[in-house]
C-alpha positions in Angstrom: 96.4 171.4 21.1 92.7 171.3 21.2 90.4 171.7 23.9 88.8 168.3 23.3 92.0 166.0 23.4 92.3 163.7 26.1 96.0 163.7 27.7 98.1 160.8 28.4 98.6 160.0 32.2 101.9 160.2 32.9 104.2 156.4 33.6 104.0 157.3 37.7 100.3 157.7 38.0 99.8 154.5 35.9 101.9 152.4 38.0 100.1 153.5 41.2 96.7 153.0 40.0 97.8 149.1 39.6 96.1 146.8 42.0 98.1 145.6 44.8 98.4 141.9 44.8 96.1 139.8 47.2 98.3 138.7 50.4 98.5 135.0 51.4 96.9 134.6 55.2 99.1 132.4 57.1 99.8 131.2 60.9 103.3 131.0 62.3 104.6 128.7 64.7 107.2 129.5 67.0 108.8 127.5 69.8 111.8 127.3 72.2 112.9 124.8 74.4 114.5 126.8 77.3 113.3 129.9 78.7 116.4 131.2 79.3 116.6 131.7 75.7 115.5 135.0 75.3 115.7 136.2 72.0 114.6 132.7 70.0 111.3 133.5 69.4 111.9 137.2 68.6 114.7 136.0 66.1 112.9 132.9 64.6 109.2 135.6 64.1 111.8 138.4 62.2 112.7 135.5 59.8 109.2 134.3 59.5 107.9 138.0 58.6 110.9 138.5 56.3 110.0 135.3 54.4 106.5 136.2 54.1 107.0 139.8 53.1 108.7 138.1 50.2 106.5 135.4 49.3 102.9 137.1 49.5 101.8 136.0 52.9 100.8 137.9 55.7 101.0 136.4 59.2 97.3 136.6 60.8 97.9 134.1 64.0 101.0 132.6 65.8 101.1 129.5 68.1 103.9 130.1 70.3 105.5 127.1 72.6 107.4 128.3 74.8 110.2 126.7 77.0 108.8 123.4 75.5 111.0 120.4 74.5 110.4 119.4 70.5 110.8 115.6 71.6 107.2 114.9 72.5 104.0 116.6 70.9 101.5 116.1 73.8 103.6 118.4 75.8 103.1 121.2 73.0 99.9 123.3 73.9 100.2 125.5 70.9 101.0 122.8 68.2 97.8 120.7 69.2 95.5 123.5 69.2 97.5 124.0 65.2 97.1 120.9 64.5 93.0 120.8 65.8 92.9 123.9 64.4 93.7 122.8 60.6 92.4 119.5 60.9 88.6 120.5 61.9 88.8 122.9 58.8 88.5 126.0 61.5 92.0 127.8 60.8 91.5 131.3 58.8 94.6 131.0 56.9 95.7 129.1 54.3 99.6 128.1 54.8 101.9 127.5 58.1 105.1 129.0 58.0 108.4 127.9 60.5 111.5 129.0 61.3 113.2 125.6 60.4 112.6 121.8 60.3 114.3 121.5 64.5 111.4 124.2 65.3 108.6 121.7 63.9 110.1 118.8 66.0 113.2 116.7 67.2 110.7 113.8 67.2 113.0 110.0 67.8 110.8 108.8 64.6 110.9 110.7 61.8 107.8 109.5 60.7 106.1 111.3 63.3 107.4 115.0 62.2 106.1 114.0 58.5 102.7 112.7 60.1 102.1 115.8 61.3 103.0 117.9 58.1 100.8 115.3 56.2 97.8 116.2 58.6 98.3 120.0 57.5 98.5 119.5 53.7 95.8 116.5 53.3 94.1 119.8 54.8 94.8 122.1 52.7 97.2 124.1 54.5 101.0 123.2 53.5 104.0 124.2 56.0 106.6 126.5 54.6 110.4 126.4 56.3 111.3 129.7 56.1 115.3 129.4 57.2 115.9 126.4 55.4 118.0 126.5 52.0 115.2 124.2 49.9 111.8 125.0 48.8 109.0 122.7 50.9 107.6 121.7 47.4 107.4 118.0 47.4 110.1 117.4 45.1 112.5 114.5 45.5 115.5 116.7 46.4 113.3 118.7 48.2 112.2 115.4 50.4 115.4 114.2 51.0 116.8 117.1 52.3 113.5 117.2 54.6 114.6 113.5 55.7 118.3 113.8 55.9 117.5 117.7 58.1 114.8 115.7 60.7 117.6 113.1 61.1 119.5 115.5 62.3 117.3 117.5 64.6 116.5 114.4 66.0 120.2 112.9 66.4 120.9 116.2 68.1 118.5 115.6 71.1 120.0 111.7 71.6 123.9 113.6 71.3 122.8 116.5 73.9 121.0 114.0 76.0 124.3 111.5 76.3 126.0 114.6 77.2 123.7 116.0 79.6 124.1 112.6 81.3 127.8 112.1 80.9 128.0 115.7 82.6 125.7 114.8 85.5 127.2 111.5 86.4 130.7 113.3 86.8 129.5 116.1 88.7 127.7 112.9 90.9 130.9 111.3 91.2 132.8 114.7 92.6 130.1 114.7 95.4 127.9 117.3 94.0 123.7 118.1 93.9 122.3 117.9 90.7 119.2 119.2 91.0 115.8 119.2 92.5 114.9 119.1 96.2 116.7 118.5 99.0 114.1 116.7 101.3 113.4 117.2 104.8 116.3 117.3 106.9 118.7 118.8 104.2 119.5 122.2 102.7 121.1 123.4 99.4 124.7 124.8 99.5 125.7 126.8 96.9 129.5 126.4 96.6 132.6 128.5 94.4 134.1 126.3 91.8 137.2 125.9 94.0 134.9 124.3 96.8 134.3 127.7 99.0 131.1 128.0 100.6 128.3 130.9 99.4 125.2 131.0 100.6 122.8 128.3 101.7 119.9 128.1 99.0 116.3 128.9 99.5 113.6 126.6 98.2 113.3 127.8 94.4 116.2 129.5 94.2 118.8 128.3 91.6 122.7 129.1 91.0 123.2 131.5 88.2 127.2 130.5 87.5 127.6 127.3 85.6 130.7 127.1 87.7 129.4 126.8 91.3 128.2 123.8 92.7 125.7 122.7 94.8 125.8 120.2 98.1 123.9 118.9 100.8 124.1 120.1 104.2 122.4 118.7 107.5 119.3 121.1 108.2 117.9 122.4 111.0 118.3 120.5 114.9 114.6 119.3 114.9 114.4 117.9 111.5 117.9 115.8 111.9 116.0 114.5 114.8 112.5 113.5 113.9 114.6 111.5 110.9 116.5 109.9 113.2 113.4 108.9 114.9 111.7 108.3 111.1 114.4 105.3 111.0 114.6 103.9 114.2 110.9 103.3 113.9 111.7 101.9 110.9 114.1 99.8 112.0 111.5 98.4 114.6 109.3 97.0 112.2 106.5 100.0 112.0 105.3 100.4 108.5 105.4 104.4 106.9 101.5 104.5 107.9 102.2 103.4 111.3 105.5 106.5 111.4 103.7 109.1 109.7 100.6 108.5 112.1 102.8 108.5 115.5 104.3 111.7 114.0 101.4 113.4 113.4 100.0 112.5 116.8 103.0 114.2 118.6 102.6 117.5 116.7 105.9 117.0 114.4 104.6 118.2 111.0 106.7 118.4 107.4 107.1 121.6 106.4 104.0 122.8 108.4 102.2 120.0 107.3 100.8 117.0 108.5 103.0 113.6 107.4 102.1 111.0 104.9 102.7 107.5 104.0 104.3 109.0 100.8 107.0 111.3 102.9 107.6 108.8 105.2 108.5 106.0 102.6 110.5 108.5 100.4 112.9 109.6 103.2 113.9 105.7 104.8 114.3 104.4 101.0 116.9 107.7 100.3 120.4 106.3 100.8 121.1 110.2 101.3 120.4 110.0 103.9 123.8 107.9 105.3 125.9 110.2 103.2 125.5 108.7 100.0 124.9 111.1 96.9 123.0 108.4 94.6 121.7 109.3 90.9 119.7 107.6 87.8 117.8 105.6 90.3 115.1 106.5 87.7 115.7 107.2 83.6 113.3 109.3 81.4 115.3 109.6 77.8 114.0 112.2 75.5 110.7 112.6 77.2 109.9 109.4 77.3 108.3 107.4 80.5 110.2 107.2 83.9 111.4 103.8 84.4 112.8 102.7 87.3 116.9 101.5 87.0 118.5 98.8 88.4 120.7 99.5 91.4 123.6 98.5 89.9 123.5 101.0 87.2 123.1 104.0 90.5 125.5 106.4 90.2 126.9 106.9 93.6 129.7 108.7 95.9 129.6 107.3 99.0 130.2 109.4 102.3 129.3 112.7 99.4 127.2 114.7 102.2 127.0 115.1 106.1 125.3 112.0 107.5 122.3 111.8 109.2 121.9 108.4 110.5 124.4 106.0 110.0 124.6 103.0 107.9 123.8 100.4 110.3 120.5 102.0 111.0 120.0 102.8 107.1 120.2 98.8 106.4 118.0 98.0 109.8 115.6 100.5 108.8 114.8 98.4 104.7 114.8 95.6 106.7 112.4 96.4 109.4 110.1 97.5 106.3 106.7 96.2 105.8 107.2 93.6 102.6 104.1 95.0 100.0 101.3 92.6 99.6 101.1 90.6 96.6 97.7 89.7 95.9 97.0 86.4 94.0 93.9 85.7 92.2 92.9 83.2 94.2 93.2 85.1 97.8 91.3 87.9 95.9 88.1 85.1 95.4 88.7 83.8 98.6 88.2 86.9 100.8 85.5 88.1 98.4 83.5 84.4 99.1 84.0 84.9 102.3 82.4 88.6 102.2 79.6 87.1 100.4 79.0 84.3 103.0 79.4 87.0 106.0 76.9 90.0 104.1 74.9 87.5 101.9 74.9 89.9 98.8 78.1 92.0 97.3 78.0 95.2 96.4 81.3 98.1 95.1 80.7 99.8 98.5 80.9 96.8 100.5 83.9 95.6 99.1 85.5 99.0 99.6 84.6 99.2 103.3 85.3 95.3 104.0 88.9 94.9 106.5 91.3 92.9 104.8 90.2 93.4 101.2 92.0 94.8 98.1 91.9 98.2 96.8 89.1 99.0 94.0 92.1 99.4 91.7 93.5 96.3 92.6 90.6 94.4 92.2 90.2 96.2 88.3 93.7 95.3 87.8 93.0 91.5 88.7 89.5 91.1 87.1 88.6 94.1 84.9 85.3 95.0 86.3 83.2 93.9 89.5 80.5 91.9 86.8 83.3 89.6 86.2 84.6 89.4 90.3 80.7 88.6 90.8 80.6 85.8 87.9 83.7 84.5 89.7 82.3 83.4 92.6 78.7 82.9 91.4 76.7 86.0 93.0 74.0 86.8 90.9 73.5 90.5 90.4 70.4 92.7 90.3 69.4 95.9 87.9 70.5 98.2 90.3 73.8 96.4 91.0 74.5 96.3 86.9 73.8 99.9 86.7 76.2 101.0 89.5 78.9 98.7 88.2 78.9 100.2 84.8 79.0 104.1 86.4 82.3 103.1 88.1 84.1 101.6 85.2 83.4 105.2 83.5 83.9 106.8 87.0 87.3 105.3 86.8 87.9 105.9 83.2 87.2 109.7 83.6 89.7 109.8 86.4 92.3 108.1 85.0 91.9 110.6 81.7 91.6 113.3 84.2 94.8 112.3 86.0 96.6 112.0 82.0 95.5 115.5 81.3 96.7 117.0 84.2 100.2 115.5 84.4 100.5 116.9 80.3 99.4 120.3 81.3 102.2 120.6 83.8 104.8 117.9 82.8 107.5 120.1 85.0 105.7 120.7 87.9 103.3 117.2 88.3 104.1 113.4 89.3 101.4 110.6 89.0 102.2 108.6 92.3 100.6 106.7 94.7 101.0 105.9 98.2 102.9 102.9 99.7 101.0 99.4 98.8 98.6 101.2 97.2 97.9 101.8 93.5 94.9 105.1 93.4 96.6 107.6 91.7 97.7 110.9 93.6 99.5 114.2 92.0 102.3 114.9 94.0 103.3 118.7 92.7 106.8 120.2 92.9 108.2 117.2 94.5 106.3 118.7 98.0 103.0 118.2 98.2 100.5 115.9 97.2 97.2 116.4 95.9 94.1 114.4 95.6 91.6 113.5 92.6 87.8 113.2 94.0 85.0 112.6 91.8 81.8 113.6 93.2 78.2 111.6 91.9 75.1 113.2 92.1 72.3 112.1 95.0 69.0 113.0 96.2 68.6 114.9 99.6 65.4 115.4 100.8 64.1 115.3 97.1 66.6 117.5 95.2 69.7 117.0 93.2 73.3 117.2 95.2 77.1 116.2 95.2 77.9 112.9 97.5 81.5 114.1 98.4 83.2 110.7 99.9 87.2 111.4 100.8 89.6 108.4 100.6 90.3 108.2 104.6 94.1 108.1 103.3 93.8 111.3 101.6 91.7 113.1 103.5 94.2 115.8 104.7 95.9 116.7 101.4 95.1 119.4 98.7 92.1 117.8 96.6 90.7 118.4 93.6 87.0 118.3 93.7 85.2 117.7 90.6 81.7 117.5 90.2 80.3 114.5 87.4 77.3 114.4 85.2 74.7 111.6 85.7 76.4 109.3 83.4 79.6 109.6 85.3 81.4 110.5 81.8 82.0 114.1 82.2 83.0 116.4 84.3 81.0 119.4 85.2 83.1 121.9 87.6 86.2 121.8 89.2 87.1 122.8 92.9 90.2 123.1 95.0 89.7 122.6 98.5 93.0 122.6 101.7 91.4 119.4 102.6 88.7 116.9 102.5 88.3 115.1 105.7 84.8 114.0 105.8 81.6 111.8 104.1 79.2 115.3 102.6 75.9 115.4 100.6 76.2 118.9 99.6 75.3 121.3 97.0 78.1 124.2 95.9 75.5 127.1 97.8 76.6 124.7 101.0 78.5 127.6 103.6 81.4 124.9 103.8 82.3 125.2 100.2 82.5 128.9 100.0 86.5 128.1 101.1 87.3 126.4 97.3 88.6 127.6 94.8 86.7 127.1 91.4 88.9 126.4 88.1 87.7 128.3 85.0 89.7 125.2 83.6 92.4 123.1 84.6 94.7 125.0 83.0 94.2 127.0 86.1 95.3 123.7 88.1 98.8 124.4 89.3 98.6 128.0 90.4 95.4 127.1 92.5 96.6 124.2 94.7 99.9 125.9 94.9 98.6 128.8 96.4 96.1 126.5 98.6 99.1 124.7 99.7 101.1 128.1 100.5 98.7 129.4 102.4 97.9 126.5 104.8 101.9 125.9 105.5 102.0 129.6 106.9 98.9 128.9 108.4 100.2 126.5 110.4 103.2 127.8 111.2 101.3 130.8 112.3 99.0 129.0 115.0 102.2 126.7 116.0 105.0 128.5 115.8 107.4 126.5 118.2 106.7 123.5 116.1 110.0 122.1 114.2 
């Protein structure tokens, strides 16, 4: 052969010189609904992988939910920052792949489920069920088995949810705790299935047998006697302002802190506390709002616990209560009139310090906004007046948002409530504590810029969140946890008082900060008052 020839490369060096194809980017979204399921979102990203290893994508971000229902979307961190993500044409990838059509949602309305894969292809980025037996391609068998398989995931949730509260209303009507606290003056028995006593139950702490049980037990000497005393006084007529303030003035506190109108009304309302083991007194299907139930749809077992006080007192005590004050429009105008005749002008802060007056948020219920309250009884308002009005409708707007955002970043752990015959929103956290919203507006002391912090005098001794506005009262700037707010301060943050908060990065940081505040100042003041019950 000569020299010159050129040789043939061989079959195995022509195939490896080929060009691999170009690789798919895609995101992957995982979720579970307990977090007791371990292996679910290890299992569901192995099929994921094995589905894109086979179809040319490569997996370059997840969004993970974890321990999160499918019912409701707002709860799902990780599929709204997808779903921002792929909207605002910001997503590095071009496809979304999941496990299944029950991982994308066991929405109630199916349309819902399909909104949400429209927003993804109108974008440009279609979703790809990697477990499912059809092809995601838009076909008409392909759509109805996409209908007929979101039926199902959502008819699964009603089904599980009808069992969950067949189970719980028979485990009611045996006597039985179902869950949550125990409130002051009880503890948590842990019983055998056969009814043997195990160990009394720590707060936190949960059974790990499906089998045992849980009941009630009377707590400690002191705390079977200040609710004793919680009822008489009851029972006598004095409101749960009036109880909780005699309480605190003899030193009695509720697990090492002071009492509120809140606690008070929550323990003489229980029927627990006579021995009854009552359930469904509220209903929240499928994530949906808590509504309260009528009483005669209570599940109940009479005589199910150890009694505290006795039924006689328990009926005394709602009667002796305090009937909440209905407001009528025309009381509203009256008072306000009368204000206006006593003062000779109206102004927001004079109607929140005036005796015998509404709440702000009554007032915005009633009438909207304090432009309209003046037009009702013919004040005339100035500049300054208009201005101020229109910062506090955004004011209230931003807490109210505020409020919204907070209660769907923790939807286990935080309550929107208020206190009795009152309607200013307060988080109450874990069912133990409660924490308070302040806004702060900007002032001028002695010719520079600072924070006007101004405490509801109701609220003063709970956790608070302190969050500084902007000039417009639209935004918020920073956010600050203090113990306590108890006083009227023009401050700046370099102030030596508010080197004790805590700042939030964010408020995702929320309910690890004004848990540990509220940890701290109950051994606090268990610490400086040791012999206190």
């Amino acid at each position: 052969m000569p020299l010159d020839t050129p040789t043939m490369p061989s079959a195995s060096r022509s195939k490896r010189v080929q060009p691999m194809p170009d690789l798919v980017p895609a995101a992957q979204y995982v979720r579970m609904s307990d977090e007791a399921q371990q292996y679910s979102v290890d299992n569901q990203k192995a099929a994921i992988q094995e589905y894109a290893s086979s179809h040319g994508f490569t997996v370059v971000k997840t969004y993970a939910d974890i321990g999160k229902s499918g019912v409701v979307a707002k709860h799902r961190k990780a599929l709204r920052e997808l779903l921002k993500d792929v909207v605002s044409g910001n997503a590095n990838y071009e496809a979304v792949l999941v496990y299944d059509v029950s991982r994308w949602g066991r929405f109630p309305n199916n349309d819902e489920a399909a909104h949400y894969e429209f927003l993804c292809h109108s974008s440009g980025i279609p979703l790809h069920y990697c477990a499912e037996p059809f092809a995601n391609d838009g076909t008409a068998t392909s759509s109805l088995l996409k209908a007929l398989k979101r039926s199902m995931a959502a008819e699964f949730s009603r089904e599980l949810g009808d069992k969950v509260f067949r189970g719980k209303t028979r485990i009611v009507g045996l006597g039985f705790w179902v869950g949550g606290p125990p409130g002051y003056g009880y503890r948590r028995l842990m019983v055998s299935a056969d009814g043997k006593p195990k160990q009394v139950m720590k707060p936190g702490e949960q059974k790990s047998l499906t089998t045992d049980r849980v009941i009630l037990v009377p707590g400690p000497r002191k705390e079977l006697e200040t609710v004793r005393k919680i009822f008489l006084m009851a029972a006598d007529g004095n409101g749960p302002s009036a109880i909780a303030r005699e309480l605190n003035r003899s030193g009695i506190t509720h697990d090492g802190r002071r009492w509120t109108h809140i606690g008070v009304h929550n323990i003489v309302k229980n029927p627990k506390y006579m021995g009854c083991n009552v359930w469904n007194r509220h209903s929240q299907r499928l994530r949906g709002p808590l509504i309260p139930v009528e009483p005669r749809f209570w599940v109940k077992k009479q005589l199910a616990f150890s009694p505290i006080v006795d039924p006689k007192t328990f009926d005394r005590a709602q009667a002796g209560l305090p009937v909440p004050k209905r407001w009528s429009d025309e009381e509203i105008i009256k008072r306000i009139r009368r204000l206006l005749k006593t003062k000779g002008r109206l102004s927001e802060r004079l109607l929140q310090k005036a005796r015998g007056m509404p709440c702000t948020v009554t007032l915005h219920n009633h009438f909207g906004t304090y432009r309209k309250i003046y037009e009702k009884v013919g004040y005339n308002i100035g500049a300054e007046d208009i201005h101020n009005g229109a910062q506090s409708e955004r004011s209230m707007k931003l807490r109210q948002n505020l409020v919204n955002a907070i209660r769907e970043l923790f939807p286990q752990h935080v309550t929107v409530t208020h206190l009795p015959n009152r309607t200013r929103s307060i988080l109450l956290i874990d069912n133990s504590f409660m924490v308070s919203v302040l806004l702060c507006r900007t002032k001028l002391k002695h010719g520079a810029s600072c924070w006007a912090v101004d405490p509801n005098p109701a609220e003063k001794h709970f956790v608070t969140l302190l969050c500084t506005m902007n000039s417009k009262h639209d935004h918020v700037i920073e956010y600050f946890a203090l113990p306590a707010m108890d006083e009227f301060k023009r401050t700046s943050i370099h102030d030596s008082w508010f080197r004790r908060a805590a700042k939030l990065p964010s408020l995702s940081d929320f309910y690890v900060t004004v848990k540990k505040l509220w940890a701290e100042g109950s051994s606090s003041l268990r610490m400086r008052r040791p012999n206190f019950p």
